[in-house]
NUFI-814272 format. One record per atom (N, C-alpha, C, CB): atom name; residue number from 1; x, y, z. Coordinates in steps of 0.1 Angstrom, whole numbers. Glycine has a CB too. Example, Ala and Ser with C-alpha at 12.3 -4.5 7.8 and 13.67 -1.06 7.14 Angstrom:
<atoms>
   name   resi      c1      c2      c3
      N      1     132     -57      78
     CA      1     123     -45      78
      C      1     132     -33      78
     CB      1     113     -45      90
      N      2     128     -22      71
     CA      2     137     -11      71
      C      2     129       0      79
     CB      2     141      -6      57
</atoms>
This chain:
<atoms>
   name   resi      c1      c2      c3
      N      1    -734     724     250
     CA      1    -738     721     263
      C      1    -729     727     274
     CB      1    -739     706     265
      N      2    -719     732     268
     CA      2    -712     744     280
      C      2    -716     749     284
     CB      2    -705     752     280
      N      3    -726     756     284
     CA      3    -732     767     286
      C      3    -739     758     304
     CB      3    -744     774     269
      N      4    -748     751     298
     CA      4    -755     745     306
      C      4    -748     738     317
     CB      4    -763     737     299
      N      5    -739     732     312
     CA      5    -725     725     325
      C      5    -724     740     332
     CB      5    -703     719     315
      N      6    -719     752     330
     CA      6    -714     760     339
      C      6    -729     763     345
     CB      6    -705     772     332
      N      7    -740     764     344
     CA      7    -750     768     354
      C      7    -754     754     362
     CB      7    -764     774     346
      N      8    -753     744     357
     CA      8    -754     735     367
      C      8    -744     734     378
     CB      8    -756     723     360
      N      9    -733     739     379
     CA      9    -719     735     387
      C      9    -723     752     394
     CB      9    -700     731     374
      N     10    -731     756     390
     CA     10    -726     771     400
      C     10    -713     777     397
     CB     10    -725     768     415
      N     11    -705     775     384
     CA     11    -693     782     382
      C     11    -688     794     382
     CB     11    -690     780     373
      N     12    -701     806     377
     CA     12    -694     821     382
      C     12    -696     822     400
     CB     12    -704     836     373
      N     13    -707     817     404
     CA     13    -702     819     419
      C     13    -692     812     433
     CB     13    -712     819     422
      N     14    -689     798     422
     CA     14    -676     794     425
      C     14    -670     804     424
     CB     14    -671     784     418
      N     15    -666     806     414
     CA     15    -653     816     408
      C     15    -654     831     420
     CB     15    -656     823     385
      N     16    -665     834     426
     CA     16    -662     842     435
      C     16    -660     838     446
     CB     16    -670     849     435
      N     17    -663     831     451
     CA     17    -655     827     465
      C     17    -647     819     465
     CB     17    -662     822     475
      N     18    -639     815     456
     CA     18    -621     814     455
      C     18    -618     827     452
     CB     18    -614     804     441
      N     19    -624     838     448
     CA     19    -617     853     448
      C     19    -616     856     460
     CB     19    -624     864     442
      N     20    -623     858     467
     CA     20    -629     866     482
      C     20    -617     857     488
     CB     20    -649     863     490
      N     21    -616     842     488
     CA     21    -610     832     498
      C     21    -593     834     495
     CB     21    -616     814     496
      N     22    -588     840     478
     CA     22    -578     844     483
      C     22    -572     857     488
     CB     22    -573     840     476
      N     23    -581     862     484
     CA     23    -582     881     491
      C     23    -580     881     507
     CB     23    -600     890     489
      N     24    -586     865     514
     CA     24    -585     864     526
      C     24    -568     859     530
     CB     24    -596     854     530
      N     25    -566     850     523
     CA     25    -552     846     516
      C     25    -541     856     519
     CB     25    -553     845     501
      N     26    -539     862     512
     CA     26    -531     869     507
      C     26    -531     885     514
     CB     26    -533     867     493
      N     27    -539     888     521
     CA     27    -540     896     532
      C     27    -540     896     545
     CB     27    -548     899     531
      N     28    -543     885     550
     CA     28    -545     879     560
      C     28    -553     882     575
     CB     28    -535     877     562
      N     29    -568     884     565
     CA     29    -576     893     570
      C     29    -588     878     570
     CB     29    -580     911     557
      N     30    -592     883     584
     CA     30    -609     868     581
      C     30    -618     877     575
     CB     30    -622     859     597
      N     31    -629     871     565
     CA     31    -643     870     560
      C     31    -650     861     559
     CB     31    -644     872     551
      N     32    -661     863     559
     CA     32    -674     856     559
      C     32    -681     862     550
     CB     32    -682     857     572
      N     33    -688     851     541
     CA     33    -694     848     532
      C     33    -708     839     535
     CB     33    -684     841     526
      N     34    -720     850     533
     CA     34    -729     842     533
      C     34    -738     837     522
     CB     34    -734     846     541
      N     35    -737     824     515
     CA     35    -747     819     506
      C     35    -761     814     506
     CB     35    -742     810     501
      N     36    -766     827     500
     CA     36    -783     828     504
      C     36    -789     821     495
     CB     36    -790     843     505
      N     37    -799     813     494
     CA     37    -809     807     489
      C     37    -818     799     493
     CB     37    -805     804     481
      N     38    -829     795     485
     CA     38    -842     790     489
      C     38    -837     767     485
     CB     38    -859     801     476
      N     39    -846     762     490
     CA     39    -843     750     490
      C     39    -841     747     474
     CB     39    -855     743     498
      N     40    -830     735     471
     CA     40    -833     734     454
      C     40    -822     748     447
     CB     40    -857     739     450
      N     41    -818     755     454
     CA     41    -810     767     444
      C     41    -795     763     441
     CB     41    -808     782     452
      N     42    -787     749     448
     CA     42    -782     750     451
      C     42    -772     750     459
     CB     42    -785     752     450
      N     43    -772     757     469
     CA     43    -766     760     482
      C     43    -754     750     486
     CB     43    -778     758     494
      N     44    -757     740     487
     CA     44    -752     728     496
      C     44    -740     722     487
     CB     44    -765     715     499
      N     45    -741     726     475
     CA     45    -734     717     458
      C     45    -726     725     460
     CB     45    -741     716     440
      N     46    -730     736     453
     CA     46    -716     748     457
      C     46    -709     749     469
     CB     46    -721     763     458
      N     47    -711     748     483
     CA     47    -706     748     490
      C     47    -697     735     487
     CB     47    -713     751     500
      N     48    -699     724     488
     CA     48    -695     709     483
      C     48    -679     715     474
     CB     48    -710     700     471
      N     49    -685     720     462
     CA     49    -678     724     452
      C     49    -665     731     456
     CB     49    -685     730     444
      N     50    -672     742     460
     CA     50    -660     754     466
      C     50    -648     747     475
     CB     50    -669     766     479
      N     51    -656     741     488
     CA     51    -646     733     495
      C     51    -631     719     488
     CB     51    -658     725     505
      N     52    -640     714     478
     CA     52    -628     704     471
      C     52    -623     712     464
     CB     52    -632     692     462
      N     53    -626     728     458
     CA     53    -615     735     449
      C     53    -605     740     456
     CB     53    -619     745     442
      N     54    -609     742     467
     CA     54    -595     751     477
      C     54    -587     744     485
     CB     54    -600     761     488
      N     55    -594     729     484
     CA     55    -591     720     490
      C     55    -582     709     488
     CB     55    -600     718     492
      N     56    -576     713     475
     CA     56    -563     708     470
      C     56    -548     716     468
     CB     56    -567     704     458
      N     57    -549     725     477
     CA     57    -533     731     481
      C     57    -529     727     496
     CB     57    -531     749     480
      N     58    -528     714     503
     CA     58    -523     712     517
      C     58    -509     720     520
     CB     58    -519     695     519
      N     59    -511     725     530
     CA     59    -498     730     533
      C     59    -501     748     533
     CB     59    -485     723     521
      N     60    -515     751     523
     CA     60    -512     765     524
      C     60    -522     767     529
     CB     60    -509     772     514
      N     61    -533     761     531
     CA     61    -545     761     537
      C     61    -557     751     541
     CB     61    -550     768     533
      N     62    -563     752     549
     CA     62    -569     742     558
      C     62    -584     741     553
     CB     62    -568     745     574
      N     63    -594     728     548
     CA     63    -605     732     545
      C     63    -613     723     559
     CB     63    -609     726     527
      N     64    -623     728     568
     CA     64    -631     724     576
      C     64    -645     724     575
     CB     64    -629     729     585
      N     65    -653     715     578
     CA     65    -666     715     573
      C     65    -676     713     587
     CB     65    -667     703     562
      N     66    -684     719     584
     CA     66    -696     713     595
      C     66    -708     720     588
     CB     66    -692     717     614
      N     67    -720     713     598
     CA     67    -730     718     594
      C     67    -739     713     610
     CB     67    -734     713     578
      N     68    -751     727     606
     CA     68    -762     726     618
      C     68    -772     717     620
     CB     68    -770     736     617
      N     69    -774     717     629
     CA     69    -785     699     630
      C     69    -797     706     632
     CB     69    -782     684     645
      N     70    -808     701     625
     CA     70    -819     703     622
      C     70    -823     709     642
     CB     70    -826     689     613
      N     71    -837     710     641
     CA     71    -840     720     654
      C     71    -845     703     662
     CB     71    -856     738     651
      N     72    -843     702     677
     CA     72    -845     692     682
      C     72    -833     675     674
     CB     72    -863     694     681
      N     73    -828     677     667
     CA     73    -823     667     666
      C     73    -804     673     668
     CB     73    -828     661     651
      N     74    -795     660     672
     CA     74    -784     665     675
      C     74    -780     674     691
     CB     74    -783     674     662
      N     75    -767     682     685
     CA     75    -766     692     695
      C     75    -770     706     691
     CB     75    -753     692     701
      N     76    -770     713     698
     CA     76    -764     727     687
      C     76    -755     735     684
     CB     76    -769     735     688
      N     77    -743     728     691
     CA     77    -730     729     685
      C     77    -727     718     679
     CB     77    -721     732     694
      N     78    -732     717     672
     CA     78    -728     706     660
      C     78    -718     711     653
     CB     78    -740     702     648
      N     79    -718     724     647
     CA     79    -715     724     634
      C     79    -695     734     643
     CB     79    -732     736     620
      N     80    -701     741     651
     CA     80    -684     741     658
      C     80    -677     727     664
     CB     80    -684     752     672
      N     81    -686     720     667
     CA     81    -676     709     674
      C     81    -672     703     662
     CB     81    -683     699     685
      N     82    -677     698     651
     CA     82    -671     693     640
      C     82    -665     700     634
     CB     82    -677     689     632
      N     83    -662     711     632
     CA     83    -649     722     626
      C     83    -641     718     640
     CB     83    -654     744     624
      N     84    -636     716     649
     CA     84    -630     716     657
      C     84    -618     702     655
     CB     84    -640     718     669
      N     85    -631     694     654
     CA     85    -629     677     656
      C     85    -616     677     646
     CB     85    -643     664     649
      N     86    -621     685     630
     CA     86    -614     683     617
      C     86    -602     685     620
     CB     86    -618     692     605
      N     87    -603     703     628
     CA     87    -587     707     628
      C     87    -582     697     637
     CB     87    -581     723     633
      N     88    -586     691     643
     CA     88    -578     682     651
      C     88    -570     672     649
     CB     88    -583     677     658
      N     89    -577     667     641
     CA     89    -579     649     628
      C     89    -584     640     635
     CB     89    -563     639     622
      N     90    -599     644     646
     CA     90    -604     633     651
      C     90    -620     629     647
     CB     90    -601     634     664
      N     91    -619     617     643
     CA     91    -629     613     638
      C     91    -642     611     643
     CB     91    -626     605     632
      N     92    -655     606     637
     CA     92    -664     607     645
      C     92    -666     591     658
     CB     92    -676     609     634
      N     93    -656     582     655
     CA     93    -653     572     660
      C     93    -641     569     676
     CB     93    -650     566     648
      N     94    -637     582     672
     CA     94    -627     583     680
      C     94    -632     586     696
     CB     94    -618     594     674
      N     95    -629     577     703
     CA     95    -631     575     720
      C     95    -628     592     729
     CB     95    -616     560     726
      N     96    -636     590     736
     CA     96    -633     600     746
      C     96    -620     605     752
     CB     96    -639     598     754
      N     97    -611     595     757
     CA     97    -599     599     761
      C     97    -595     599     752
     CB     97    -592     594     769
      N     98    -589     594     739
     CA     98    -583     594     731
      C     98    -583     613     722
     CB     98    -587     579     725
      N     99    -598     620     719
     CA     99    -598     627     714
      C     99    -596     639     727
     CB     99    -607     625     705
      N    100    -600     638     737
     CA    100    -593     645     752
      C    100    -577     648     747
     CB    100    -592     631     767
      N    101    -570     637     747
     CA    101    -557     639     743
      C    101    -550     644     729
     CB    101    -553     628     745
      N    102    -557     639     721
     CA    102    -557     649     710
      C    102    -559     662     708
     CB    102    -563     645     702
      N    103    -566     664     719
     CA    103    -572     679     716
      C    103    -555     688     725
     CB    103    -593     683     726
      N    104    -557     684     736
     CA    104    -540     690     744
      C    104    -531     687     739
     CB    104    -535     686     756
      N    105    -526     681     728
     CA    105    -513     680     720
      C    105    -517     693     712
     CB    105    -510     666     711
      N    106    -528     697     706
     CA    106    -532     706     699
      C    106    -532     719     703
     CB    106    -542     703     695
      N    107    -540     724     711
     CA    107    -541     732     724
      C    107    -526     739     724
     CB    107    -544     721     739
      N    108    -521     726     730
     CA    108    -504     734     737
      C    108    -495     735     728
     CB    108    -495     725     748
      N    109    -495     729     715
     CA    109    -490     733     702
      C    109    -495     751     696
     CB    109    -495     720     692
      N    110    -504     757     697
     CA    110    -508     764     696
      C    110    -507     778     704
     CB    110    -515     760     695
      N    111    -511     771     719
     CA    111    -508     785     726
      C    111    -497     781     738
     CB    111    -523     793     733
      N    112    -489     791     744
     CA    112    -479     784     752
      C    112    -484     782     766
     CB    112    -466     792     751
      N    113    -479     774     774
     CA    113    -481     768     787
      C    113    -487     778     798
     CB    113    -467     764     791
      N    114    -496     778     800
     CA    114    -501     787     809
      C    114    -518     785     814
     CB    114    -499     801     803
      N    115    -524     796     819
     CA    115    -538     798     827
      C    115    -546     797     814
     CB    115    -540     814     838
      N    116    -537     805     804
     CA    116    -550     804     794
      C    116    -549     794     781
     CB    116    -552     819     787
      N    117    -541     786     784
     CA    117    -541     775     774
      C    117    -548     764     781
     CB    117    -527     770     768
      N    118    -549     762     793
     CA    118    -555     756     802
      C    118    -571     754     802
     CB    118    -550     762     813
      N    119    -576     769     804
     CA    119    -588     772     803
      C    119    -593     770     792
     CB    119    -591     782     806
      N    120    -584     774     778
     CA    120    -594     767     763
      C    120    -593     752     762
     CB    120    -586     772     745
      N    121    -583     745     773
     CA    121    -580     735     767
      C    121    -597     730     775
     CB    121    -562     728     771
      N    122    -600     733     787
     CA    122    -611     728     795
      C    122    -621     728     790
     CB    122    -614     733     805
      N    123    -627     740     783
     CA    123    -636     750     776
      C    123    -640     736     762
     CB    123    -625     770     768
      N    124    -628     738     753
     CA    124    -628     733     742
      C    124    -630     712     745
     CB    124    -612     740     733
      N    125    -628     711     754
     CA    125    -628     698     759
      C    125    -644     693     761
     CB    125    -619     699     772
      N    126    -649     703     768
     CA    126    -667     701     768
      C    126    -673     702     757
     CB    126    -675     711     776
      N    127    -664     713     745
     CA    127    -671     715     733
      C    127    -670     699     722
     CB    127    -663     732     726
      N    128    -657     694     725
     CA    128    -654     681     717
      C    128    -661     665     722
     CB    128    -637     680     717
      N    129    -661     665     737
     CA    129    -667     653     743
      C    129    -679     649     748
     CB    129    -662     651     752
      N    130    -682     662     757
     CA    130    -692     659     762
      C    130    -705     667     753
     CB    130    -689     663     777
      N    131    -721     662     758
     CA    131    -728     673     751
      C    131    -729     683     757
     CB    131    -740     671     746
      N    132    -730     696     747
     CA    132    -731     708     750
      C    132    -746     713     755
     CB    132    -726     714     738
      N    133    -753     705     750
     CA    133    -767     705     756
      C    133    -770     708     771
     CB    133    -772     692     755
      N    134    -760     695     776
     CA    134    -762     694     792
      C    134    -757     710     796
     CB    134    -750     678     800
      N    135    -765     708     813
     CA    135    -759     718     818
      C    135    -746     713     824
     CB    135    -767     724     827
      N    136    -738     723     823
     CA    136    -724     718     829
      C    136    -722     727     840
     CB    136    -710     719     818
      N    137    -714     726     851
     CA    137    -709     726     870
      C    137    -710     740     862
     CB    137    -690     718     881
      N    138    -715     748     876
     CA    138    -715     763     875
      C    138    -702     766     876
     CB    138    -722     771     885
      N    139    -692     756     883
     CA    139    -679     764     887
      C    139    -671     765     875
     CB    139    -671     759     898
      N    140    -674     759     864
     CA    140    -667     759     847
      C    140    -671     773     844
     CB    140    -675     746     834
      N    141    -683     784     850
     CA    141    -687     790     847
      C    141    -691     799     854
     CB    141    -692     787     843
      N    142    -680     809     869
     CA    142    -681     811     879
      C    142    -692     827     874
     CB    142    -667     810     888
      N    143    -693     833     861
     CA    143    -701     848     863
      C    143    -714     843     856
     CB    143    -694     864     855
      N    144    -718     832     854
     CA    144    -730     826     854
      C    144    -733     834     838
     CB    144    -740     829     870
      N    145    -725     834     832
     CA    145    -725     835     818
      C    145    -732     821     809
     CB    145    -710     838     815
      N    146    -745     820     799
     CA    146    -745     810     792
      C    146    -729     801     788
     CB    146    -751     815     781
      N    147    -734     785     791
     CA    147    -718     778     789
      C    147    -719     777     776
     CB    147    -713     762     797
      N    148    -731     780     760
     CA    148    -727     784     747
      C    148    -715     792     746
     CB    148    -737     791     741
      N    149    -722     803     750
     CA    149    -712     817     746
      C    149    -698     816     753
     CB    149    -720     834     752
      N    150    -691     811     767
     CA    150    -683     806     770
      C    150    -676     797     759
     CB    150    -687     802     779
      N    151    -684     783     755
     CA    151    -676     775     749
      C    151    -669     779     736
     CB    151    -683     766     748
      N    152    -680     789     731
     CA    152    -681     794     717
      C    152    -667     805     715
     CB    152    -697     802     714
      N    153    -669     815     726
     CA    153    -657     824     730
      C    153    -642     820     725
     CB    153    -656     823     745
      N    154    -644     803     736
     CA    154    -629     794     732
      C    154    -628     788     721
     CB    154    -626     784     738
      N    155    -636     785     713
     CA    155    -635     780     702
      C    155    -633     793     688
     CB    155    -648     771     703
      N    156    -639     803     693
     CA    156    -635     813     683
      C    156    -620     815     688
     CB    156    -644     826     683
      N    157    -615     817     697
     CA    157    -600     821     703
      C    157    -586     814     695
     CB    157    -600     816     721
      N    158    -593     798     697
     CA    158    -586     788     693
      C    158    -584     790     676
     CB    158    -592     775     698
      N    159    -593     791     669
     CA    159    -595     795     656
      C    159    -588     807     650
     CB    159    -606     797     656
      N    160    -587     820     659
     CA    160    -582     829     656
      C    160    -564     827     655
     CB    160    -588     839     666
      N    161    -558     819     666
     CA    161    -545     815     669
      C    161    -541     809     655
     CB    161    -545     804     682
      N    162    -552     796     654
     CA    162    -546     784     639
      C    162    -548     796     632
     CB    162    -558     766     631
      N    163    -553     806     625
     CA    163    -555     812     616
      C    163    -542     817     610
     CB    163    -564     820     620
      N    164    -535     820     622
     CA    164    -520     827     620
      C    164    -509     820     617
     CB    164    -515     834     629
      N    165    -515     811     613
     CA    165    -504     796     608
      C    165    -507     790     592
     CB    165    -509     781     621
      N    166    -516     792     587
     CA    166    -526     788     576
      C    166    -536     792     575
     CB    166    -530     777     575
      N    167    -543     793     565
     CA    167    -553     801     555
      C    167    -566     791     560
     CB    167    -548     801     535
      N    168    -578     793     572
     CA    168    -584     780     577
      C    168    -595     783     565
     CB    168    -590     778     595
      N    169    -601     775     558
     CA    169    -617     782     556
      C    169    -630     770     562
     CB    169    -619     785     536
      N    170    -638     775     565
     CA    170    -647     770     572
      C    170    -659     767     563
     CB    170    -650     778     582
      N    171    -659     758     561
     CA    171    -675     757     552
      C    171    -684     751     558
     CB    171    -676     749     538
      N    172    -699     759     563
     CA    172    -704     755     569
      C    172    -725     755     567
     CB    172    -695     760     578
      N    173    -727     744     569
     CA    173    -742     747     557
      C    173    -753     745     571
     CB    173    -746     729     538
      N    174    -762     750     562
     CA    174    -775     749     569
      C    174    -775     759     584
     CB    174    -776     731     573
      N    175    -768     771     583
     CA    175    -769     784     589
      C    175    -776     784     597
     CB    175    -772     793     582
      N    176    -789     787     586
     CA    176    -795     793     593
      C    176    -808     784     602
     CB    176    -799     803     585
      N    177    -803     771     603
     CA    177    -807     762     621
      C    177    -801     767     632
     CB    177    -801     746     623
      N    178    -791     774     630
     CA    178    -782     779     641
      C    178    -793     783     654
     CB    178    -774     794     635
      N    179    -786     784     670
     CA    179    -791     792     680
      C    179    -786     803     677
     CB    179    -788     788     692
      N    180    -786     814     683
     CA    180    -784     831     685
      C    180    -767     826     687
     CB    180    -794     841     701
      N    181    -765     821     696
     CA    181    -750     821     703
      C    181    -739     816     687
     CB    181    -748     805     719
      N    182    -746     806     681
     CA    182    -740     801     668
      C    182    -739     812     664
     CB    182    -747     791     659
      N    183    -749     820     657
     CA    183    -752     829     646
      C    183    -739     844     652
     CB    183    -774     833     646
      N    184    -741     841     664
     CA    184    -731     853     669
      C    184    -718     855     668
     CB    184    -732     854     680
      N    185    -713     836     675
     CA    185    -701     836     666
      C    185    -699     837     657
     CB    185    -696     830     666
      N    186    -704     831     648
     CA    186    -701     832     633
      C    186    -700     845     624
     CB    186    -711     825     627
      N    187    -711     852     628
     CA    187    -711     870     625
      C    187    -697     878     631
     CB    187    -726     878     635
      N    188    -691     871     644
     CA    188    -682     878     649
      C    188    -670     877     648
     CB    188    -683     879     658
      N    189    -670     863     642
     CA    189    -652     859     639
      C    189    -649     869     629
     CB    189    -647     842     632
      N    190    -657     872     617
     CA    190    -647     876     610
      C    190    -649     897     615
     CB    190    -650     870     590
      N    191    -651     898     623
     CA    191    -652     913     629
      C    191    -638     920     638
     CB    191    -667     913     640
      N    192    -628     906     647
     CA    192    -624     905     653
      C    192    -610     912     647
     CB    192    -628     894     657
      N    193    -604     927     649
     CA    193    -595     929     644
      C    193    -580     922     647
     CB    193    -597     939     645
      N    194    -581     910     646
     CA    194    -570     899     651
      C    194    -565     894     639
     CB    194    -577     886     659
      N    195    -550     894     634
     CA    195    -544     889     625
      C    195    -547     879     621
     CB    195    -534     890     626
      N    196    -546     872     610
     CA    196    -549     856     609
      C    196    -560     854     598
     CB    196    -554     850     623
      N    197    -557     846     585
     CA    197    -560     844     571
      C    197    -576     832     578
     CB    197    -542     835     560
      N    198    -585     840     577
     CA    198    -595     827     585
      C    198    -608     830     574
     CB    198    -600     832     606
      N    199    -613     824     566
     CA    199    -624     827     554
      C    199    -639     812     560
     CB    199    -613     824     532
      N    200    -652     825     561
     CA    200    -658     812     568
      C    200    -668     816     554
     CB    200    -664     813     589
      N    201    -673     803     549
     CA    201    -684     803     539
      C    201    -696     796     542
     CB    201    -679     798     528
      N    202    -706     802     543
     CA    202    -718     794     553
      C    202    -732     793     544
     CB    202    -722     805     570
      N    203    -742     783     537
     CA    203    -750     785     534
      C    203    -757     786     542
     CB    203    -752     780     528
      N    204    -770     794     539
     CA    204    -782     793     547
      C    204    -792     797     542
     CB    204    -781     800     557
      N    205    -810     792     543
     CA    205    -819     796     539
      C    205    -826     808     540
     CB    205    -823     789     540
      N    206    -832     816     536
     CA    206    -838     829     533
      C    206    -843     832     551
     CB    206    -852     827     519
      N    207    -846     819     556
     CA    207    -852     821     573
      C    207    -840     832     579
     CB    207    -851     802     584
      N    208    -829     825     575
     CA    208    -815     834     586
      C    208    -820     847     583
     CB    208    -795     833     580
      N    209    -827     856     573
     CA    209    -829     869     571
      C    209    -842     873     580
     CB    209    -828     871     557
      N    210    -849     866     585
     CA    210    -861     870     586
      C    210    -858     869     605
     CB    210    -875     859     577
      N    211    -846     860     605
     CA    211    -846     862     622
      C    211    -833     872     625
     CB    211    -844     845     633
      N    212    -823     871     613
     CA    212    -814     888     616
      C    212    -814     897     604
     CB    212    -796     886     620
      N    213    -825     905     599
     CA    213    -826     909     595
      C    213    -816     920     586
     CB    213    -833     908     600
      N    214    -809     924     597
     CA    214    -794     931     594
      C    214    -780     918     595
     CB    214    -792     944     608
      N    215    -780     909     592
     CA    215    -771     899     590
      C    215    -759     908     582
     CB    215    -778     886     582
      N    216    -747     907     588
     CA    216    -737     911     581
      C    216    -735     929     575
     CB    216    -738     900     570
      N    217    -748     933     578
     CA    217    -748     947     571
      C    217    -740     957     575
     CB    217    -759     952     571
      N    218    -733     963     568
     CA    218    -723     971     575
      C    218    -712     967     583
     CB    218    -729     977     581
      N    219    -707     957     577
     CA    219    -694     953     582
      C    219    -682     954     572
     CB    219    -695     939     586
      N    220    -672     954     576
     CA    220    -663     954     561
      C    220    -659     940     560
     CB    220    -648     965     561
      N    221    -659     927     563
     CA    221    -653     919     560
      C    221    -664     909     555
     CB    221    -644     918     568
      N    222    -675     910     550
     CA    222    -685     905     551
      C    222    -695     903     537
     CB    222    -690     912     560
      N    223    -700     894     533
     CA    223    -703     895     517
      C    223    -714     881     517
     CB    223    -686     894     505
      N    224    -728     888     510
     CA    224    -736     880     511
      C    224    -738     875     491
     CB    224    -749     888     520
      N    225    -738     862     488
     CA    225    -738     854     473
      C    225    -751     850     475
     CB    225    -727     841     469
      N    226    -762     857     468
     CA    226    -776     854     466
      C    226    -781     845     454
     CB    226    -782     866     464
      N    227    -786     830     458
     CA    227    -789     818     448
      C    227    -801     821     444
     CB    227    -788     803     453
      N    228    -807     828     433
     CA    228    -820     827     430
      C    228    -825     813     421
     CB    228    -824     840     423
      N    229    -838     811     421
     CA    229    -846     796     416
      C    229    -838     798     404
     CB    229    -865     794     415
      N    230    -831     784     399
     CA    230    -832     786     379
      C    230    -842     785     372
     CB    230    -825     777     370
      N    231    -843     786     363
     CA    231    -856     785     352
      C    231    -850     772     351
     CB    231    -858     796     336
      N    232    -867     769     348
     CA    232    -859     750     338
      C    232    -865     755     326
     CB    232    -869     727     344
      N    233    -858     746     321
     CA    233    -855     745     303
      C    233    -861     731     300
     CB    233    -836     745     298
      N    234    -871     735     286
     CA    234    -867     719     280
      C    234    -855     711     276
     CB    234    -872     716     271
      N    235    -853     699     273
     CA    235    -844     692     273
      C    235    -846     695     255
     CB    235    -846     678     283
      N    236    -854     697     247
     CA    236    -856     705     234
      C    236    -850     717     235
     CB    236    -869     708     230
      N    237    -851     725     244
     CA    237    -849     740     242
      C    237    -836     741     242
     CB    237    -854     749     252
      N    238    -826     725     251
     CA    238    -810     728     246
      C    238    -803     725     234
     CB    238    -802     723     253
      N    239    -812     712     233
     CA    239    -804     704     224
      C    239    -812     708     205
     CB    239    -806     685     230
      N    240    -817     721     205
     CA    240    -826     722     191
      C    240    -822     735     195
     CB    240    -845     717     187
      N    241    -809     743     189
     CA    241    -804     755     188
      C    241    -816     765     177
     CB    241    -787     753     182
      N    242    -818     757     165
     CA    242    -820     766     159
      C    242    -839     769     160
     CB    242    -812     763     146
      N    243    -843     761     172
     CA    243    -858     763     176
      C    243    -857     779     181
     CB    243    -864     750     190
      N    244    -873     778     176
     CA    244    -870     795     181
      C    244    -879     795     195
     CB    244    -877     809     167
      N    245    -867     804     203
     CA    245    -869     807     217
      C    245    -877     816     221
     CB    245    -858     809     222
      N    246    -883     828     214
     CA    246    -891     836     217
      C    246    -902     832     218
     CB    246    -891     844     211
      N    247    -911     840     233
     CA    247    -923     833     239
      C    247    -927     850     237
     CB    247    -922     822     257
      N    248    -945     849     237
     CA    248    -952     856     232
      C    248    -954     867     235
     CB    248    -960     852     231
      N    249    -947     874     245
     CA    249    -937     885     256
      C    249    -935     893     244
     CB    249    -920     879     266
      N    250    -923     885     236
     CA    250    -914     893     226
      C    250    -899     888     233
     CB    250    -917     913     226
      N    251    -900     886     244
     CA    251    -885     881     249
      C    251    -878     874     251
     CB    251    -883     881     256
      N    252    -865     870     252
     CA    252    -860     860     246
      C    252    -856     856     259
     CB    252    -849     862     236
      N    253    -859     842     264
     CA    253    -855     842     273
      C    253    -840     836     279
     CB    253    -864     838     276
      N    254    -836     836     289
     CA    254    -818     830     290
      C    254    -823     816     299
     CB    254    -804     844     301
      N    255    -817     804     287
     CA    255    -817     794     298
      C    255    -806     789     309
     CB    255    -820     783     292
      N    256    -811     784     318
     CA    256    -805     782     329
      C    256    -816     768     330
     CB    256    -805     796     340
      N    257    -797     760     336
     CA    257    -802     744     338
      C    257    -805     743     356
     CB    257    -787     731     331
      N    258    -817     735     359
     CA    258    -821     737     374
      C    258    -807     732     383
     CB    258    -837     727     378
      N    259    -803     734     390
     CA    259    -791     726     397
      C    259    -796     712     405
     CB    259    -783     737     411
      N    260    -791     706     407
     CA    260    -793     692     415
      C    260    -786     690     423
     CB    260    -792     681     409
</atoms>
């Protein structure tokens, strides 16, 4: 039943993105990783998985999680404001001033005193408290730029900084709900020739390809892990080795246990 344990756990494609994540490591270069598959392949376990494997060396690197909220439910910065919250250590219970203030201990630990620690601290402050939904004062936003791509800007900025401190990796599911502004950052962090060990791993369903068709193509830091359907097997066909497996093809086929 080994055989079958390692296809149910997704173990060779585990085993690749702890490769890629220490290549990010140990170079100190960001990538992005996108895990493609259809509902049922998958996706979500492995990601699960990946994140508690890398996620037992504190001190040498940071695991963050989030994920996209379905379309009409939530915000649509869900899945950055909860990578944000993590690096922070504030929870989903935590009061408005209280995570306000957590976030500027953080902030100013990071970047030094000035106009522009100020401004992420403002930026990232709408992205952690308030919803991003609302429209927010034009003057937060004097060239009348979307306040997404603003907020998003700072929140990639801030990210890029932690990066140069620890190995962050980002695991982050359900992709491809994303808005354009999401999908943009996410495509762009790891493009950004900015020093700093930053590895983002994102499932998403086969849709993300049909609305960016060129996703990731031609980038160098960039690598798509394709989940195709497993075959199911009978629960005979594992445990009765010496049944014979040839179907009327002539071919033998390779089993593979469905994932759950």
């Amino acid at each position: 039943m080994a055989a079958a344990e390692d296809a149910r756990s997704g173990a060779y494609e585990l085993d690749v993105l702890r490769g890629l994540a220490e290549r990010a490591r140990h170079r100190g270069v960001p990538h992005l990783v996108t895990v493609l598959g259809r509902r049922g392949t998958g996706k979500s376990g492995l990601l699960r998985d990946f994140g508690r494997s890398v996620g037992v060396r504190p001190g040498e690197q940071r695991v963050l999680g989030g994920r996209v909220s379905p379309a009409g439910a939530g915000t649509p910065l869900a899945a950055p404001r909860q990578i944000l919250a993590a690096y922070c250590g504030i929870g989903p219970d935590t009061d408005g001033a209280t995570a306000r203030a957590v976030l500027a201990r953080t902030v100013r630990r990071l970047f030094p005193p000035g106009p522009t620690s100020e401004l992420l601290l403002s930026r990232l402050g709408r992205l952690l408290v308030a919803d991003p939904a609302d429209a927010l004062p034009t003057a937060a936003f004097p060239t009348g730029e979307p306040h997404h791509a603003r907020v998003l800007g700072a929140w990639a900025q801030f990210l890029r900084e932690a990066a140069q401190h620890e190995l962050l990796v980002l695991c982050v599911d359900d992709l491809h709900r994303a808005d354009d502004p999401v999908l943009d950052a996410f495509e762009e962090i790891a493009e950004v020739p900015t020093p700093g060990a930053l590895f983002v791993v994102a499932a998403a369903g086969p849709e993300l390809l049909v609305r960016r068709p060129h996703w990731g193509g031609g980038k160098r830091h960039v690598t798509t892990v394709t989940l195709d359907p497993p075959e199911r097997v009978t629960r005979e066909q594992l445990l009765e080795p010496g049944r014979s497996q040839r179907p009327r093809t002539g071919r033998v086929p390779h089993p593979v246990v469905t994932r759950r």
